[in-house]
TIKE-195517 format. One line per 8 residues: number of its first residue (from 0); for each residue z negated, y negated, x negated of N, C-alpha, C. Coordinates in nm, 3 decimals, padded with zeros to 5 digits. Each point is the difference from the previous one (the first is absolute). Last residue first. Layout:
BEGIN
NUM	Z/Y/X/Z/Y/X/Z/Y/X | ...
This chain:
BEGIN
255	-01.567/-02.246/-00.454/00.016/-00.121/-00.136/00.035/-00.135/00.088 | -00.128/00.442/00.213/-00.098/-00.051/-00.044/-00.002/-00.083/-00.130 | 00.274/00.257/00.292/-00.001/00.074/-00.128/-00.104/-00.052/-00.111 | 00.108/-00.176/00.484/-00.012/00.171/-00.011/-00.018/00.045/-00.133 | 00.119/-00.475/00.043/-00.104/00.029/00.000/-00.054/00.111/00.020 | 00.431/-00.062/-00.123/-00.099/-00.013/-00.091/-00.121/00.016/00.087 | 00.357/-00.008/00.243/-00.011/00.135/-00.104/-00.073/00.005/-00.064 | 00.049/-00.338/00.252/-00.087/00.058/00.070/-00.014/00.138/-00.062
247	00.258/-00.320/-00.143/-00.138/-00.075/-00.005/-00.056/00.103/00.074 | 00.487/00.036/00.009/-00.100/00.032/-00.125/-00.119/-00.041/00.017 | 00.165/-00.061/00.391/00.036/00.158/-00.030/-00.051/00.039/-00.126 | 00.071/-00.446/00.131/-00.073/00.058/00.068/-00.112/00.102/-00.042 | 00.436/-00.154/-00.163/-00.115/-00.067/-00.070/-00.092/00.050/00.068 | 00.392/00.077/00.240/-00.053/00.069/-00.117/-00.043/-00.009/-00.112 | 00.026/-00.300/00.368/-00.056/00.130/00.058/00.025/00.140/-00.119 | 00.149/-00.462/-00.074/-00.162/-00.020/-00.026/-00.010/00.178/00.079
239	00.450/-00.099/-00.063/-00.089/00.027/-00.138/-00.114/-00.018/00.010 | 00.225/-00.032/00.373/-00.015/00.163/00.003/-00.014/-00.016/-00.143 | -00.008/-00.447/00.181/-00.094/00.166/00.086/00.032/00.090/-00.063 | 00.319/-00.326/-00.176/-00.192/-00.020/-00.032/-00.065/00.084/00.083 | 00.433/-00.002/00.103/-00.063/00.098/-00.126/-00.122/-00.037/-00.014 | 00.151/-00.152/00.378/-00.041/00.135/00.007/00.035/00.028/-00.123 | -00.061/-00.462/00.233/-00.029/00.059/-00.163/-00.080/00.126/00.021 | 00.234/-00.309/00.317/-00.047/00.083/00.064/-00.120/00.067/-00.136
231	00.457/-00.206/-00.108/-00.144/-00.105/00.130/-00.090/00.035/00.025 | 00.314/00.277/-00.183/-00.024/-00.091/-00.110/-00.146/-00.084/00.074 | 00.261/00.251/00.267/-00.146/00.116/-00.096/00.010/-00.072/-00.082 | 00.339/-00.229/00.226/-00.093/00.033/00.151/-00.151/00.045/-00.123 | 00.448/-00.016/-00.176/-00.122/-00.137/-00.019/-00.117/00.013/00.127 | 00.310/00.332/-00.044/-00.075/00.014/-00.152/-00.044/-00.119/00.031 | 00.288/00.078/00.307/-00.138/00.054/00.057/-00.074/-00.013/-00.145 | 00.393/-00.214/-00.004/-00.081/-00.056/00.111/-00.127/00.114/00.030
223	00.341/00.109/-00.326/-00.089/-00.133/-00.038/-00.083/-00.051/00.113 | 00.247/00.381/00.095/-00.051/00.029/-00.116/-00.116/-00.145/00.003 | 00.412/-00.039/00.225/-00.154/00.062/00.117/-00.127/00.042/-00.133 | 00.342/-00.425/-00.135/00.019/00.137/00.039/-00.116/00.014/00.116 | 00.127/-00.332/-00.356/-00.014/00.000/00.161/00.009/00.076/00.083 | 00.122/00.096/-00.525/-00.027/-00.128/00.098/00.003/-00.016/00.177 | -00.055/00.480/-00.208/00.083/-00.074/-00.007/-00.026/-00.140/00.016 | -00.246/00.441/-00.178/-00.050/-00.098/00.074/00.148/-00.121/-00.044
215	-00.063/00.467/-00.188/00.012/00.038/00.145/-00.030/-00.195/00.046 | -00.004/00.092/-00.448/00.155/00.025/00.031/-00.020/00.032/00.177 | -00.359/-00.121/-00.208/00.091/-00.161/-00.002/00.124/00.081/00.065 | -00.395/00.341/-00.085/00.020/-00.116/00.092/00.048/-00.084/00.058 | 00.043/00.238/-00.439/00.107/00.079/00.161/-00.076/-00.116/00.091 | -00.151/-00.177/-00.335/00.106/-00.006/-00.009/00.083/00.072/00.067 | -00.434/00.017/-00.094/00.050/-00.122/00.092/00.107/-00.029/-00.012 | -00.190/00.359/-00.162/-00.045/00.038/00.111/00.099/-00.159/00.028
207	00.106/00.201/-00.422/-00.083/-00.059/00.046/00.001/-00.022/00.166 | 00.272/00.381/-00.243/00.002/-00.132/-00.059/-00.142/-00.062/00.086 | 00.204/00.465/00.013/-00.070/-00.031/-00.139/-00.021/-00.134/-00.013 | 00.250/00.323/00.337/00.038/-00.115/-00.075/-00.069/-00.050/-00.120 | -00.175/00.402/00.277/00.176/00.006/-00.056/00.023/-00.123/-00.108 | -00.360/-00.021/00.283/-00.086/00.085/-00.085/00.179/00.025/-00.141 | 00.027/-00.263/00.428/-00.096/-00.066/-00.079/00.011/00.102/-00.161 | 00.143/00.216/00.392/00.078/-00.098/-00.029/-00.030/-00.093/-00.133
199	-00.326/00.331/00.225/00.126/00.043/-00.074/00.116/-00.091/-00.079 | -00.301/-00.223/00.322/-00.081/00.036/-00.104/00.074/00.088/-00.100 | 00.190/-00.109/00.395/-00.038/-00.145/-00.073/-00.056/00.053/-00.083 | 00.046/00.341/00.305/00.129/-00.017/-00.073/-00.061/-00.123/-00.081 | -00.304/00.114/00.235/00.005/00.085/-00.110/00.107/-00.034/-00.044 | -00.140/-00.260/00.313/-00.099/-00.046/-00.067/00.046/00.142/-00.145 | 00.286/-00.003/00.433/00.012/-00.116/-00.097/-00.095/00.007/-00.127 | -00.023/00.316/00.274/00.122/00.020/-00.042/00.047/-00.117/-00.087
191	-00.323/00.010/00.329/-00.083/00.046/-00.098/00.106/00.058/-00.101 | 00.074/-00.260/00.389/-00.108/-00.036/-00.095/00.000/00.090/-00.122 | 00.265/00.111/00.349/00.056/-00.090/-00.105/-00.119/-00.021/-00.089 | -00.150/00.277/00.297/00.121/00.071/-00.112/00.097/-00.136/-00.081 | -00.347/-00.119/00.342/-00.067/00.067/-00.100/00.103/00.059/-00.084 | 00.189/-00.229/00.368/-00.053/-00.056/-00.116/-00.065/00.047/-00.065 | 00.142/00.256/00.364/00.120/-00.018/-00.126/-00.087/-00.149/-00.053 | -00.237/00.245/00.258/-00.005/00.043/-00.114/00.127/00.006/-00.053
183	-00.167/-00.325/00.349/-00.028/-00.029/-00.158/-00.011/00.176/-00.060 | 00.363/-00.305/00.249/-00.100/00.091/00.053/-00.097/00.019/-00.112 | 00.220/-00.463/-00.019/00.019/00.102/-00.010/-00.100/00.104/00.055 | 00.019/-00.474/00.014/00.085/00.049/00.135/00.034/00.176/-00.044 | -00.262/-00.415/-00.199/00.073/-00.039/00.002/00.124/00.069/00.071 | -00.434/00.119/-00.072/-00.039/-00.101/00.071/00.100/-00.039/-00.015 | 00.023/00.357/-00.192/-00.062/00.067/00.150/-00.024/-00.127/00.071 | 00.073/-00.017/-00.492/00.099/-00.009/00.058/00.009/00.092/00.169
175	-00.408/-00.158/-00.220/00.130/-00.111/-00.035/00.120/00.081/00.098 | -00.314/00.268/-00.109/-00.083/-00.077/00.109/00.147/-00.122/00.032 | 00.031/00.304/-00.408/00.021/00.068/00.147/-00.049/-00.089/00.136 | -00.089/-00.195/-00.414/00.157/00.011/-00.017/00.049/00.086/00.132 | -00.462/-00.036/-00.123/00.038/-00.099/00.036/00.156/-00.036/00.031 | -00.183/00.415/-00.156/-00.063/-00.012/00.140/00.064/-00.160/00.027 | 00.059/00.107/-00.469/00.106/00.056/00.084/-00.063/-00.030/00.124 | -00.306/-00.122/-00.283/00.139/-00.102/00.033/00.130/00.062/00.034
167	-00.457/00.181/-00.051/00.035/-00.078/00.087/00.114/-00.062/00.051 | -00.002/00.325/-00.336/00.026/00.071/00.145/-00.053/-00.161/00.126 | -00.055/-00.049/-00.452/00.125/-00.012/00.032/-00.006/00.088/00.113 | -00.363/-00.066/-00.145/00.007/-00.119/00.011/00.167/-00.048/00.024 | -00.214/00.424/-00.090/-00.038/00.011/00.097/00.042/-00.157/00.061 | 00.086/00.179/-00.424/00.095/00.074/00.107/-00.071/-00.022/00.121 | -00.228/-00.169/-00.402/00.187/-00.059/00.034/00.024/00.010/00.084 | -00.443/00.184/-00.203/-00.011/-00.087/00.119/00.190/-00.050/00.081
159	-00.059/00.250/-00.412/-00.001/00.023/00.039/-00.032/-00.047/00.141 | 00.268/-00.182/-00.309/-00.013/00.102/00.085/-00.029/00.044/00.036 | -00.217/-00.438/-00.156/00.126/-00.038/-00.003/00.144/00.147/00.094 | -00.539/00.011/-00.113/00.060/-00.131/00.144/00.147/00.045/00.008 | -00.142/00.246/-00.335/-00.103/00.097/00.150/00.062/-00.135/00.094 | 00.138/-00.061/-00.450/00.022/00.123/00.044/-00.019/00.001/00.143 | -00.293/-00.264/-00.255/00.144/-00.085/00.000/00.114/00.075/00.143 | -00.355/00.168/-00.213/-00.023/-00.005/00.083/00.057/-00.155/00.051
151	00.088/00.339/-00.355/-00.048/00.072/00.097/00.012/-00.079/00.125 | -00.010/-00.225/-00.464/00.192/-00.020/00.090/-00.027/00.131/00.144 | -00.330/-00.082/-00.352/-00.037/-00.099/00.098/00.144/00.007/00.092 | -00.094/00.312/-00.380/-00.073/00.058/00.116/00.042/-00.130/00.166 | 00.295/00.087/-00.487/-00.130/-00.069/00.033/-00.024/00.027/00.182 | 00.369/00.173/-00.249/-00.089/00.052/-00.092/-00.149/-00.066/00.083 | 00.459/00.206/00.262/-00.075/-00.139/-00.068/-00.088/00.011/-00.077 | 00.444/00.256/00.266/-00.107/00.013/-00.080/-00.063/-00.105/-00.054
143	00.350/00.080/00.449/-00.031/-00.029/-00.131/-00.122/-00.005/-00.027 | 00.384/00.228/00.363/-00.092/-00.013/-00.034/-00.032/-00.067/-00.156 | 00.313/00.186/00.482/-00.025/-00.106/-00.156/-00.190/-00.011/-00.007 | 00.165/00.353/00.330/00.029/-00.071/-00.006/00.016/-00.026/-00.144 | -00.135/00.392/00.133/-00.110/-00.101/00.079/00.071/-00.111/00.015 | 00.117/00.323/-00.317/00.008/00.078/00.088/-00.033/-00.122/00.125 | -00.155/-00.136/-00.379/00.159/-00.001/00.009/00.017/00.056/00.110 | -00.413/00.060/-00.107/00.012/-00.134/00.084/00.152/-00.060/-00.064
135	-00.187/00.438/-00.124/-00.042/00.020/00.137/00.081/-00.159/00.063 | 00.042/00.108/-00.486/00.121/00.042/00.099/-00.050/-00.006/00.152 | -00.302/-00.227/-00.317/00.163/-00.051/00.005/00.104/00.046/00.094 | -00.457/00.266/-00.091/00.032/-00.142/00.112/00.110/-00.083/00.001 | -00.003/00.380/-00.283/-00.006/00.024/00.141/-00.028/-00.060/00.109 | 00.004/-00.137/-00.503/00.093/00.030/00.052/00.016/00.081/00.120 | -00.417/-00.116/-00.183/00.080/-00.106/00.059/00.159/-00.016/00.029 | -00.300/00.358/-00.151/-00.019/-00.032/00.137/00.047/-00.129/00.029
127	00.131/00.201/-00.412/00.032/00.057/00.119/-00.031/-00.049/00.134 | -00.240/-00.229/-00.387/00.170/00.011/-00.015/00.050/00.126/00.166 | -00.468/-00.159/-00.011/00.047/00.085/-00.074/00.135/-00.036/00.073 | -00.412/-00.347/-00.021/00.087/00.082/00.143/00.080/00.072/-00.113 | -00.324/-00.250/-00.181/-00.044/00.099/00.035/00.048/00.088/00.074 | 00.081/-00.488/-00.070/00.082/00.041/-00.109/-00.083/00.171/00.019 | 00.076/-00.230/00.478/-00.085/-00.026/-00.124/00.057/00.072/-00.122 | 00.323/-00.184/00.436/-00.115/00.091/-00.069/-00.093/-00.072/-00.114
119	00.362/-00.138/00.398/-00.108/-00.051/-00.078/-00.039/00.113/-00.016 | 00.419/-00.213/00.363/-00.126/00.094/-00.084/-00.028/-00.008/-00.086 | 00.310/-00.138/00.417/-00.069/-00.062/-00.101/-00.087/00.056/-00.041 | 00.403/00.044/00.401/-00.093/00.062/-00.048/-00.023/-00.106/-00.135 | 00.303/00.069/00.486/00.019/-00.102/-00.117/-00.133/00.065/-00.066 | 00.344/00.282/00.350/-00.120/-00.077/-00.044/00.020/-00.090/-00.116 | 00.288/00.316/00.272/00.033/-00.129/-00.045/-00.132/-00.065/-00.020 | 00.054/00.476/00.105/00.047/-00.018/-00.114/00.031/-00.155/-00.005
111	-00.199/00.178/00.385/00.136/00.021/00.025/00.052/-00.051/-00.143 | -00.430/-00.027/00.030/-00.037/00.097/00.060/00.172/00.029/00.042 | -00.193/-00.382/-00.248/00.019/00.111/-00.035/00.023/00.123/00.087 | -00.084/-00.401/00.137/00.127/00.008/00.012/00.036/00.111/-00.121 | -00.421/-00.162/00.060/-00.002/00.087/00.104/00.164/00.031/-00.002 | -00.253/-00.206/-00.415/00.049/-00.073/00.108/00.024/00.163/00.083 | -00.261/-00.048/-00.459/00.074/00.037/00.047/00.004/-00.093/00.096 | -00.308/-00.004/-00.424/00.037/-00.106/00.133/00.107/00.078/00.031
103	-00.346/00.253/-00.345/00.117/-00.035/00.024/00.006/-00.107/00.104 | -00.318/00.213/-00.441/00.041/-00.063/00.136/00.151/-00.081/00.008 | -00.345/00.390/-00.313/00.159/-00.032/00.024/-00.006/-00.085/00.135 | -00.340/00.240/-00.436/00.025/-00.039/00.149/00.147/-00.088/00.004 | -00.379/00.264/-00.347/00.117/00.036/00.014/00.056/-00.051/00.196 | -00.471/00.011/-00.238/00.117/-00.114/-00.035/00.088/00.016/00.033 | -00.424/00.180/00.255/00.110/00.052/-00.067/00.044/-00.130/-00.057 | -00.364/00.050/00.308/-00.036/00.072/-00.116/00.124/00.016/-00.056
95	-00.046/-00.190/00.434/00.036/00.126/00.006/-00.015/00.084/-00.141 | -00.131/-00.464/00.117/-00.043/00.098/00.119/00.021/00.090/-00.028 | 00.166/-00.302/-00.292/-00.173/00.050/00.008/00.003/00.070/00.109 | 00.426/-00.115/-00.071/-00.047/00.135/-00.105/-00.149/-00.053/-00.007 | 00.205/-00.251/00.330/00.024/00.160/00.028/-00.037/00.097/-00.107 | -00.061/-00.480/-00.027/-00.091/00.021/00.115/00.047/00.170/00.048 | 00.262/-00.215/-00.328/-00.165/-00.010/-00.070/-00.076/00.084/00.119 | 00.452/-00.125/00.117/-00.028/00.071/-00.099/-00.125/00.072/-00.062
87	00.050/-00.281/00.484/00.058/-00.004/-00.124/-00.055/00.131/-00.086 | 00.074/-00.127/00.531/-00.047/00.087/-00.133/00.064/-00.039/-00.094 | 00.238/-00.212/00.367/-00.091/-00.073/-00.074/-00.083/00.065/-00.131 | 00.307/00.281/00.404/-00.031/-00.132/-00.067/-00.095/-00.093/-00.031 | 00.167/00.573/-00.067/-00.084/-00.134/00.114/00.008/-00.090/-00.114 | 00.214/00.382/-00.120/00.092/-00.089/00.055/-00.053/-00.083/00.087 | -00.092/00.352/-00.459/-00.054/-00.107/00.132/00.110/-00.083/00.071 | -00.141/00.499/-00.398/00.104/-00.140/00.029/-00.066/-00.027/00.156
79	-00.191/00.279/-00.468/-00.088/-00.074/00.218/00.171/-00.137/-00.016 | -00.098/00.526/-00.309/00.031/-00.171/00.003/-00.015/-00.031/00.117 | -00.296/00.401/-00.277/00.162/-00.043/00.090/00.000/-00.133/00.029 | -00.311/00.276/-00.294/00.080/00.064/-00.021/00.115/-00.066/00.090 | -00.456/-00.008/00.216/00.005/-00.018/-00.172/00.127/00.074/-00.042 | -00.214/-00.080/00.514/00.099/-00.051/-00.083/00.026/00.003/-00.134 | -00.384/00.192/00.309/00.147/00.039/-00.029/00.146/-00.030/-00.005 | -00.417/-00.262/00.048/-00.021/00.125/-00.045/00.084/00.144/-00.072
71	00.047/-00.458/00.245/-00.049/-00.023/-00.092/00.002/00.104/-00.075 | 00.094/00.024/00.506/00.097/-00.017/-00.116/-00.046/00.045/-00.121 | -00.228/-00.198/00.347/00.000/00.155/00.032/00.052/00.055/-00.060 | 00.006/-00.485/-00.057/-00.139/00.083/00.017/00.002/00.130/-00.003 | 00.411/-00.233/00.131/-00.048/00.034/-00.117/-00.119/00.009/-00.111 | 00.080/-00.102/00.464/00.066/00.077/-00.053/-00.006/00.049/-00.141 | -00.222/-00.351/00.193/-00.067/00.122/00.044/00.070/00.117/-00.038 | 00.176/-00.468/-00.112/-00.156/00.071/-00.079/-00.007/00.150/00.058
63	00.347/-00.185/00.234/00.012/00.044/-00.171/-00.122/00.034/-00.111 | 00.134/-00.278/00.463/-00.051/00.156/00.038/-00.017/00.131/-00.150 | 00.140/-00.526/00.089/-00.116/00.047/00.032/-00.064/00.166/00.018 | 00.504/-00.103/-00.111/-00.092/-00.043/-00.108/-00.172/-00.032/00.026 | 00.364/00.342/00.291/-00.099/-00.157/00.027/-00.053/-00.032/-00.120 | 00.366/00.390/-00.099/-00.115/-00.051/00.084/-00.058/-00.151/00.026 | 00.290/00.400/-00.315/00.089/-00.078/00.108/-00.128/-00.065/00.070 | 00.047/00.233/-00.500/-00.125/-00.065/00.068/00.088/-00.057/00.139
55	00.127/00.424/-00.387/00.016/-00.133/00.075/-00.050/-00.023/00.058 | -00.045/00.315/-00.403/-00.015/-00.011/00.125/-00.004/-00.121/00.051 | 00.155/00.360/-00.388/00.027/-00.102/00.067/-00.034/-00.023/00.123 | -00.037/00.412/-00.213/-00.075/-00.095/-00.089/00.056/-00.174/-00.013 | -00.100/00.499/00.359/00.118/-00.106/-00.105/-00.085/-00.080/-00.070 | -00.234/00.242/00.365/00.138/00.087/-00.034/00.154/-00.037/-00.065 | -00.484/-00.160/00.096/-00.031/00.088/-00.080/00.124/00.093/-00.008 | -00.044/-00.370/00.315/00.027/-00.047/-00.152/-00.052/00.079/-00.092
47	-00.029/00.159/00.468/00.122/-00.082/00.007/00.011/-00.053/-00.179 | -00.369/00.129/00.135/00.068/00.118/00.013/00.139/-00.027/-00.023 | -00.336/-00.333/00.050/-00.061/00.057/-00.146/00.189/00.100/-00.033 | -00.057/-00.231/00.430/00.072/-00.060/-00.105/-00.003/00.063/-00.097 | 00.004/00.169/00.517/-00.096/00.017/-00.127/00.047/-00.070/-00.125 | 00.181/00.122/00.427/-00.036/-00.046/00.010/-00.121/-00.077/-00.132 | 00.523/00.185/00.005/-00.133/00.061/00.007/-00.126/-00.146/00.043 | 00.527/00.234/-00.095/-00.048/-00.076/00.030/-00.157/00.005/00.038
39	00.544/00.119/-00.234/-00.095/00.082/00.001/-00.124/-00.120/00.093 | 00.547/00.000/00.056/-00.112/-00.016/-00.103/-00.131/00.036/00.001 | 00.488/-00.077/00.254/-00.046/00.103/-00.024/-00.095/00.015/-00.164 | 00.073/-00.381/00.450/00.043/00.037/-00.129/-00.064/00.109/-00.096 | -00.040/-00.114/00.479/00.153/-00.151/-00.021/00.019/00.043/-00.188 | -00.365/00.213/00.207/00.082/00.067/00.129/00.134/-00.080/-00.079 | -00.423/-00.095/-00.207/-00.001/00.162/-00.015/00.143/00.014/00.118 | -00.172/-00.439/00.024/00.064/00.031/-00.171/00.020/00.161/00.016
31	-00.182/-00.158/00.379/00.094/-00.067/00.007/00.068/00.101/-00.139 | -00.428/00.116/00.058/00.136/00.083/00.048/00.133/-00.103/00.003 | -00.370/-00.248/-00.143/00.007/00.106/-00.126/00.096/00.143/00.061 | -00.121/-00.372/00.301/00.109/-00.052/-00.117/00.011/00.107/-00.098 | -00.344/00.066/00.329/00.138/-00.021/00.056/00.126/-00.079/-00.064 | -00.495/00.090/-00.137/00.101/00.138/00.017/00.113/-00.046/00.046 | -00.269/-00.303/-00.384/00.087/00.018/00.132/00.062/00.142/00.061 | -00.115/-00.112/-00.474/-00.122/00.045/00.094/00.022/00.019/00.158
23	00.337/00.088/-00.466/-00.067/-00.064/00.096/-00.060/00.029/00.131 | 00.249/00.165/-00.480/-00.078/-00.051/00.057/-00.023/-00.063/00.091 | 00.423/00.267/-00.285/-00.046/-00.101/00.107/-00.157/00.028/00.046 | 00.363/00.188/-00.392/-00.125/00.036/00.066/-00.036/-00.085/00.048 | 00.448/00.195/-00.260/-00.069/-00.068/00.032/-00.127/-00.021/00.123 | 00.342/00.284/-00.248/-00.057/-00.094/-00.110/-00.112/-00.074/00.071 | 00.322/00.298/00.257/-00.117/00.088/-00.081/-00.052/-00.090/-00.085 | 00.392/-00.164/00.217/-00.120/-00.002/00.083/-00.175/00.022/-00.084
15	00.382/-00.199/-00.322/-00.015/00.097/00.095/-00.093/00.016/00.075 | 00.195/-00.436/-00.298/-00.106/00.079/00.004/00.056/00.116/00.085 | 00.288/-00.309/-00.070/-00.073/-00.033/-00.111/-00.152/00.114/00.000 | 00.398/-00.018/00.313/-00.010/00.101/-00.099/-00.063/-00.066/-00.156 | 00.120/-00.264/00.412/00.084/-00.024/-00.133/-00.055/00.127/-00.078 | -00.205/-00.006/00.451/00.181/-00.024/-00.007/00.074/00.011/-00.101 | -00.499/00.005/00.001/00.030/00.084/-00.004/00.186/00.034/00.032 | -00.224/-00.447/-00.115/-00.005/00.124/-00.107/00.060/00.158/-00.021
7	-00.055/-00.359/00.345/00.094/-00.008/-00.093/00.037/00.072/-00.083 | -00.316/00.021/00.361/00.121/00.072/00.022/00.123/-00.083/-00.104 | -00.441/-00.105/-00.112/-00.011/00.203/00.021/00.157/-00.024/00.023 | -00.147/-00.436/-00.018/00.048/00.058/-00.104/00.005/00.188/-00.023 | -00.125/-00.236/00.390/00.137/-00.015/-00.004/00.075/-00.005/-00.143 | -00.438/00.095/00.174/00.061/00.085/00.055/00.144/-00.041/-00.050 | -00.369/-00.255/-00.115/00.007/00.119/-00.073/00.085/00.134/00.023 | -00.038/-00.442/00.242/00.071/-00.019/-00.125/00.002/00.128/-00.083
């Protein structure tokens, strides 16, 4: 996720190479980043967040104490934006000694400017620096601002977990139509031609989801006969308890 707001950022000329400073411990991901994008990179976090006064957290929300352990020290003076899920607020400016913090929920579909995003500062985040996260997560897609912390992890089921719960349901749409006689990487290109055009489409019209629905479902149609098939079947109720799931499990990472 942290990679795919870099190559947003760095596409939409919200940042420049020279701005920016990648951490990570991994040798064989930390050349990944040094070869796929011309940025500075280091194995060393301290080194890495002693060269801005914005430093983003991309990591295993288990892996965040230790990080920012090493941190603590030479953090006074900069803001801790976050894009792990569940950290809450509280739990990043004790670790890291600062008020000045910024969490974000991105989606991975940032990474080709169609992300969905949800963010949160503290009243300690400086006017500028929150206008460079605005432009980082425009650049990123849509994006909206919330005052209360609890819509984060609302956030984390609803996009960011999203894109993985719709790539199921494209796989299911490619499986479908490979069992009904297509090759399947001409069903993967319908598939996946459908699930974006419908969504563009949607996004155009402005009206309620059940209502382009109605305009595709004729009496007695093929429409109506497979919609009562996932009525029966209660694939919304699955995919609102599986992203009920998703929140309950945000919280408990964040330990509410």
């Amino acid at each position: 996720m942290g990679e795919a707001l870099l190559k947003a950022a760095l596409s939409g000329s919200v940042l420049a190479p020279e701005d920016v400073a990648v951490a990570e411990v991994s040798d064989d991901r930390r050349a990944y980043i040094a070869n796929a994008h011309p940025v500075f990179t280091t194995a060393d976090p301290v080194e890495a967040a002693s060269r801005g006064d914005l430093v983003l957290f991309a990591m295993k929300p288990q892996e965040f104490e230790r990080a920012a352990a090493s941190l603590k020290s030479a953090f006074a003076g900069k803001t801790a934006a976050s894009i792990m899920a569940g950290v809450r607020i509280t739990t990043i400016a004790k670790a890291l000694g600062t008020d000045s913090v910024v969490r974000i929920m991105p989606n991975t579909p940032a990474a080709v400017g169609e992300g969905a995003s949800i963010w949160t500062a503290t009243s300690a985040v400086a006017p500028d620096v929150r206008a460079s996260i605005e432009a980082l997560l425009a650049a990123a897609g849509t994006a909206m601002f919330v005052e209360d912390e609890k819509y984060l992890d609302m956030a984390t089921a609803l996009i960011g977990s999203g894109p993985g719960f719709v790539y199921l349901l494209i796989e299911a749409f490619v499986d479908a139509g490979v069992h009904i006689g297509f090759r399947r990487e001409v069903a993967e290109k319908l598939a996946l031609q459908t699930f974006a055009g419908s969504a563009k489409y949607a996004q155009s019209r402005g009206v309620h989801l059940a209502q382009l629905r109605n305009e595709v479902t004729s009496p007695g149609g093929t429409t109506a006969a497979g919609l009562l098939v996932l009525e029966e079947e209660a694939v919304r109720a699955t995919i609102i308890e599986a992203i009920e799931a998703a929140y309950e499990r945000s919280r408990e990472l964040g330990g509410g």
